[in-house]
C-alpha positions in Angstrom: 99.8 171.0 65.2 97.2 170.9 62.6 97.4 172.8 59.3 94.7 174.2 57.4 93.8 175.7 53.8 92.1 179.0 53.3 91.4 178.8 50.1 91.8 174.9 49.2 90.0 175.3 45.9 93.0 176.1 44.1 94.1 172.9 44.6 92.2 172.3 41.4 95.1 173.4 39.7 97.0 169.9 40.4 94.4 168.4 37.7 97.4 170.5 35.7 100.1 167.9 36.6 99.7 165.2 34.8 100.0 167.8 31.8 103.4 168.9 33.4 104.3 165.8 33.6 103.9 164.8 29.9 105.2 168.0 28.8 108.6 168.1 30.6 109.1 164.2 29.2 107.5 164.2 25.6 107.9 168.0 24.2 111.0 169.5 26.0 113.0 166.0 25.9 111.9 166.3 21.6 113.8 169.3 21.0 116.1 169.2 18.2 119.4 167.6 18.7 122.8 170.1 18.7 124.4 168.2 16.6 123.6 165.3 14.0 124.8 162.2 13.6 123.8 159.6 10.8 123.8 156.7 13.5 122.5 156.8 17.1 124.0 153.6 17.8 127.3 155.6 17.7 126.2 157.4 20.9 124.7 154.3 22.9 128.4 153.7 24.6 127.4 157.5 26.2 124.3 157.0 27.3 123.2 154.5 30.1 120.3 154.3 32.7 121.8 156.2 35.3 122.9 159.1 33.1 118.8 159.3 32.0 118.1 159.0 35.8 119.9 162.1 36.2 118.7 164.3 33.0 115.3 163.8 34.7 116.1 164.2 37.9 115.8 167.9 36.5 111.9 167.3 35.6 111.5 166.8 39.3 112.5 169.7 40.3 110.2 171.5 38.0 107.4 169.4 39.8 108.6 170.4 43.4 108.7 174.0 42.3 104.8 173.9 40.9 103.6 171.7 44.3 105.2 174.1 46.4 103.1 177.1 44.3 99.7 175.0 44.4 100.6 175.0 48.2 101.0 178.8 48.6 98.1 179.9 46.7 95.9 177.5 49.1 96.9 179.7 51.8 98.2 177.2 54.4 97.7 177.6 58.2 98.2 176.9 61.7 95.2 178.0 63.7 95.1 178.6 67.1 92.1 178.3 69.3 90.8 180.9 71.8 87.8 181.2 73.7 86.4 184.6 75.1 84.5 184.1 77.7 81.1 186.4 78.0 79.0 187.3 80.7 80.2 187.6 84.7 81.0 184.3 87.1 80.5 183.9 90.7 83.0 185.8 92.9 84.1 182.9 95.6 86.0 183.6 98.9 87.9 180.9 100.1 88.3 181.1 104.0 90.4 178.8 105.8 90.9 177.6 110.0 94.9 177.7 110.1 94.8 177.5 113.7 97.2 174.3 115.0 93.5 172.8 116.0 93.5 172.0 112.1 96.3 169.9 112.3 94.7 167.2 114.3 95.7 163.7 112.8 92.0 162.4 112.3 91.5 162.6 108.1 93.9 159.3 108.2 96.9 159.2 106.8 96.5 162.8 106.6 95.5 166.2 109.3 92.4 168.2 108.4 94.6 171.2 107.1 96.2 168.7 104.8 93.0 167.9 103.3 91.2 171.1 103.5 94.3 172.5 101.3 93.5 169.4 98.7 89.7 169.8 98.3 90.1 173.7 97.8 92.9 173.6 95.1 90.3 170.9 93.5 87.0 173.5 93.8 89.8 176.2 92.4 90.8 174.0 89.3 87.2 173.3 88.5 85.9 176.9 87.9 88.3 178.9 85.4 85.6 181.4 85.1 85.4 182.3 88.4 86.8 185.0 90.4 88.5 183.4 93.4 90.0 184.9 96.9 91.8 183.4 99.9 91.4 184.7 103.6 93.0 182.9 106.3 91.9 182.6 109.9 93.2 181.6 113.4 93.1 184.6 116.8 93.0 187.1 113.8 92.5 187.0 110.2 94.0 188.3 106.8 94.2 188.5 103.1 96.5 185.3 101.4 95.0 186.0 98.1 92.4 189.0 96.8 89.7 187.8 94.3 91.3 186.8 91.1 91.3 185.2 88.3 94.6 184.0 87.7 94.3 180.5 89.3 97.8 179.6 89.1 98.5 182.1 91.5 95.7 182.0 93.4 97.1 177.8 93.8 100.8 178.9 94.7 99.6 181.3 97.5 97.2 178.3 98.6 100.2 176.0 99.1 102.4 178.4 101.0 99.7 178.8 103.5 100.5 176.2 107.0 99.0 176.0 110.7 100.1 178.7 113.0 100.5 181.6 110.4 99.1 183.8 112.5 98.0 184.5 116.0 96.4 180.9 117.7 92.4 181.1 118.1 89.5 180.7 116.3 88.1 184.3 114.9 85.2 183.2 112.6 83.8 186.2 112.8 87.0 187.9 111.9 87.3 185.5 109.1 83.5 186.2 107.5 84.1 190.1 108.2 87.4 189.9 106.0 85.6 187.7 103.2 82.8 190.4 103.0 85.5 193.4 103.0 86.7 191.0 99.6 83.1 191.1 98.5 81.5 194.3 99.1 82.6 195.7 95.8 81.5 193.0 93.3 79.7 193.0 90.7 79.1 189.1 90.4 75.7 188.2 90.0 76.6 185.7 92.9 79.0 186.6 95.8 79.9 183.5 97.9 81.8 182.4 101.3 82.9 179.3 101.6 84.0 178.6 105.4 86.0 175.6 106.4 86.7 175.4 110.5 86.9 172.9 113.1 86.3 174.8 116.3 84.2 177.6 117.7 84.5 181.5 118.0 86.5 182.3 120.8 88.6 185.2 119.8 88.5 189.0 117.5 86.3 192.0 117.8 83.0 190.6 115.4 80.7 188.4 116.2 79.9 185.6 113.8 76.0 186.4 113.8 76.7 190.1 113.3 79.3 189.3 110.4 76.7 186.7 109.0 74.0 189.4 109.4 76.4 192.1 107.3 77.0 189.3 104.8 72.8 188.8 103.9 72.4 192.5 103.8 75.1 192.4 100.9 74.0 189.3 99.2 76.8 187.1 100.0 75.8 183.3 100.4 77.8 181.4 103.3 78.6 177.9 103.3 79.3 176.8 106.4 81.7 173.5 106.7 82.8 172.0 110.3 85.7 169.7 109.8 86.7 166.7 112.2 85.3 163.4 113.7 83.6 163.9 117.1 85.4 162.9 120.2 89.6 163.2 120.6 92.0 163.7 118.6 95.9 163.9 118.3 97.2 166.9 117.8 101.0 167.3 117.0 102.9 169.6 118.7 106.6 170.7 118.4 108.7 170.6 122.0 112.0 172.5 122.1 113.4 169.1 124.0 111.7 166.5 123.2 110.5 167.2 119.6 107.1 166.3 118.6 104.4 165.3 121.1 101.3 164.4 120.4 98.3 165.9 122.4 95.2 164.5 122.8 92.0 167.2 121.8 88.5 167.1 121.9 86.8 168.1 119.1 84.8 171.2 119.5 82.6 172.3 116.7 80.2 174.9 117.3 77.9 173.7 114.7 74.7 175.5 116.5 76.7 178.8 114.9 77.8 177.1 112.3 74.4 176.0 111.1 72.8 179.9 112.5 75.4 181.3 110.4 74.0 179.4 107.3 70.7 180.0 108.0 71.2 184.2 108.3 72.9 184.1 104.8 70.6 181.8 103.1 72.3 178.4 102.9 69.9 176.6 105.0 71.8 174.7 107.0 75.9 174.0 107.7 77.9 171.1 106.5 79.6 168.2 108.2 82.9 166.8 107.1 83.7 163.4 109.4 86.2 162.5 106.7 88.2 162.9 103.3 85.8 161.5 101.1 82.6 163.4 103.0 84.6 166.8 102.2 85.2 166.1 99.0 81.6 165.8 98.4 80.6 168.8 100.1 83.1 170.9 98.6 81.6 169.2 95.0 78.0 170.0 96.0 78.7 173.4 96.7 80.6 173.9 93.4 77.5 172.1 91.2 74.9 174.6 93.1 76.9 177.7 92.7 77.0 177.8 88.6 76.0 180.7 86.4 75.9 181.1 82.7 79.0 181.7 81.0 78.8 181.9 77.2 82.1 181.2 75.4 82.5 182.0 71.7 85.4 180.4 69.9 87.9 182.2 67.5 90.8 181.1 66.0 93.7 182.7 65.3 96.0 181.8 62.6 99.5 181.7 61.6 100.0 182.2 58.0 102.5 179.7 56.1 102.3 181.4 52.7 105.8 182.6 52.7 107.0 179.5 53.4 105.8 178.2 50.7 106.8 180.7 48.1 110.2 180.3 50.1 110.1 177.0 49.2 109.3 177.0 46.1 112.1 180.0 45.3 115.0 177.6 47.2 114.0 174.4 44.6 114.2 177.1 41.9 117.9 177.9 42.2 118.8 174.7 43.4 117.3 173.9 40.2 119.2 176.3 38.1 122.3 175.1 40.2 121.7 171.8 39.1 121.5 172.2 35.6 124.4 174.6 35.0 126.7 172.8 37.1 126.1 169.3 38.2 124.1 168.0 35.2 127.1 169.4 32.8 129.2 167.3 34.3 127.2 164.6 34.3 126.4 164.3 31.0 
């Protein structure tokens, strides 16, 4: 918490203290005495160090009283910081393979799914501008998340999502036809899919090439991203007897549609991921060559101590008055 002053300049008026200071001790402690007595020495048995301590323990409170008035006429602060952002991001469709292909154990010591999941919630946290969206995909495809820009959402329906969710298959072109339903409406200078499977079309009623085709007549950029290391892999799978069994798989990528797919939308060419660490570089390629200009202007907003001050300053005041009728009497 940081506080600032307004108007700081009145802190001239502490040049004043000093002048307080000598005032309270050499002109108010002069006044004439109540009553007279010939010989001062007669009062010396009364009077002792700790009976001045508290006489100008008073004087103190006087001092409080004009700091804590300095202090309110500055106009203390707490300022808050707040951006407002200006200008339109890129709207971003996130669609993912949930079909139980993705949950082949070859991204050791984790399944592609696992992964995938990872690298998206880390392109997510990276663009707070952006509008972001979710479609899932396996025999059939849907909505998880419409674009938004409420990430913390958008990153709670991300984690709720698993293998199997919906009807086994891979519908790519389902999956690009759903993105571009997301799409068609935007007003993003940039509109972009971001495709992460492992296998090839083989189910729903759209081809890939005609929803790739639909995509480039709207403007919408495809990156293409085959996940999985050639050759077999094990592949989990729950038995009602004998629990989980692991299946051996062979990888089947259809990068030739993958990579035509790309090439119809404007992306040149699809991306392999063999690994963890070859993902995560795609995903972070694809999130420095998507950027736009986003202008941010600062403003602060600010919570006004003032009161507090004059609060402060009242409280010492009657604490003062307290002190002086009551305690000091006694005192003395």
């Amino acid at each position: 918490m940081r506080i600032e002053f307004l108007k700081p300049t009145f802190f001239l008026l502490l040049i004043l203290l000093p002048l307080l200071v000598l005032y309270e001790i050499f002109v108010k402690s002069k006044k004439k005495p109540s009553i007279l007595y010939s010989n001062i020495a007669l009062l010396k048995p009364f009077v002792n160090r700790k009976t001045q301590f508290f006489y100008y323990l008073r004087y103190l409170f006087h001092i409080l009283i004009f700091l804590c008035l300095v202090i309110a006429l500055a106009r203390p602060v707490i300022p808050e910081r707040f951006t407002r952002v200006k200008g339109k991001g890129v709207d971003i469709i996130l669609a993912i393979d949930v079909s139980t292909s993705m949950r082949a154990i070859d991204f050791q010591p984790n399944n592609r799914f696992y992964v995938a999941k990872k690298e998206a919630k880390k392109f997510i946290e990276s663009r707070p501008a952006d509008r972001i969206g979710l479609v899932i995909f396996g025999g059939e495809s849907y909505t998880q998340c419409p674009l938004t820009i409420d990430h913390k959402i958008l990153i709670q329906l991300l984690d709720q999502i698993e293998t199997g969710m919906v009807k086994d298959g891979t519908a790519i072109g389902m999956g690009i036809a759903t993105s571009i339903n997301r799409l068609r409406d935007s007003k993003a200078k940039s509109k972009v899919i971001i495709l992460l499977t492992d296998g090839r079309n083989n189910s729903g009623e759209i081809d890939p090439i005609t929803a790739a085709t639909l995509a480039k007549d709207l403007g919408i950029k495809i990156y293409a991203i085959g996940v999985g290391k050639e050759g077999i892999s094990q592949i989990p799978v729950d038995h009602p007897i004998y629990g989980t069994q692991y299946v051996n798989q062979q990888l089947d990528i259809d990068i030739k549609t993958l990579n035509k797919i790309s090439e119809i939308s404007g992306t040149e060419k699809a991306f392999r991921a063999r690994n963890p660490e070859q993902l995560a570089e795609i995903m972070d390629r694809i999130d420095k060559m998507e950027k736009t200009e986003i202008s941010e202007k600062v403003h602060y907003r600010y919570y006004d101590l003032f009161f507090y001050s004059l609060y402060a300053a009242l409280a010492l005041l009657i604490l003062e008055i307290i002190y002086a009728r009551f305690i000091l009497k006694r005192l003395l």
